[in-house]
N, C-alpha and C positions, 0 to 999 in steps of 0.2 A: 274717334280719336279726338283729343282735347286739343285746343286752337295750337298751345305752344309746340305740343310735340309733333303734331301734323306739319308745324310753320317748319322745325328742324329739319323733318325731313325733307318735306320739300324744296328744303336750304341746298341741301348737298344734290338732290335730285338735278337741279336747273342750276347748279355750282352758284351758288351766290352767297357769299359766307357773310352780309350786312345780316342776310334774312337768319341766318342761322343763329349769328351771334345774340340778335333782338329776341331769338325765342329759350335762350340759354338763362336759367335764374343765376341768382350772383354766384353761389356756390357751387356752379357746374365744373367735374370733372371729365376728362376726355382719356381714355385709358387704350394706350397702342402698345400691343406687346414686343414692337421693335423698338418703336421710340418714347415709350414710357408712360407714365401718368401723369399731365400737364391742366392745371386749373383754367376757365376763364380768359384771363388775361393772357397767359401762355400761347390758348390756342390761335389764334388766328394767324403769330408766326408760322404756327407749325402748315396750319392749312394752305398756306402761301405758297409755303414748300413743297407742297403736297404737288405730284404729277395729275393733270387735270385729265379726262376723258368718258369713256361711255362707260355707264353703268347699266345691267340686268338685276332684277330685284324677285325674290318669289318666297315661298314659305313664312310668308307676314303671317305673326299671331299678335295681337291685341289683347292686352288685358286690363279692365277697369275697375277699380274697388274703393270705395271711402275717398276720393277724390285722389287718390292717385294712377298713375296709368305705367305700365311696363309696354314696351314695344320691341320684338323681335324678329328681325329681318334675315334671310339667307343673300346674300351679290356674288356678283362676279363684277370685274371690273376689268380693263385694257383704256392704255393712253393713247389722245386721240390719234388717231392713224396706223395704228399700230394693227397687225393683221390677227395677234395672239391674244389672248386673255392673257393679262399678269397673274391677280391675287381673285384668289376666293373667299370667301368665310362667311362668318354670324357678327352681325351687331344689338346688342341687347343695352334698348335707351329706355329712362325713368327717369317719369317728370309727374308735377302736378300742375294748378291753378298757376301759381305762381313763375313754370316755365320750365324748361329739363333741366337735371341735377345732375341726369351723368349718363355717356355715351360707352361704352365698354367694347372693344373691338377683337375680335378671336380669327384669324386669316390663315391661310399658307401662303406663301409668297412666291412668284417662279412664273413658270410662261409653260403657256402650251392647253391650258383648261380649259373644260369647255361649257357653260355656263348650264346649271339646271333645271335652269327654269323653261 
């Protein structure tokens, strides 16, 4: 994986949205199918807002071509203390040299899952 898009991830992994923002090129979008499609500058409000806690991660595919890079991840997520899984879904992020361009997030939303990894 290319430094920026490894740095993303690892942004959200260990919640540190400095790291995340530093590995986002200027034209990054963030696309949440509840709260919409937010540039850049947008995001770091939104991520604020965002309920913090444990993340499970599995079904990673990698793909590398002519200097750009696609990453696809399966989570489960629950806020921290929380006994339930919240939200499940796919994240499909593309980026190159220059840093990620755009995180796209596909989830169901609700309580009670249980992660499959």
């Amino acid at each position: 994986m290319s430094g920026k898009v490894k740095q993303f991830m690892k942004g959200w992994d260990i919640d540190d949205l400095d790291m995340i923002l530093e590995a986002c090129a200027d034209d990054f979008v963030y696309d949440d199918p509840y709260d919409g499609r937010m540039t850049k500058a947008e995001f770091a409000d939104y991520y604020r807002e965002l309920e913090h806690g444990e993340g499970v991660f599995s079904d990673e595919m990698v793909q590398e071509a002519d200097g750009a890079e696609t990453h696809w991840i399966w989570w489960a997520w629950k806020p921290k203390g929380a006994t339930e899984w919240r939200n499940e879904g796919c994240s499909l992020t593309k980026g190159g040299p220059d840093g990620v361009h755009s995180s796209r997030q596909a989830y169901y939303k609700g309580a009670g899952f249980r992660p499959t990894a």
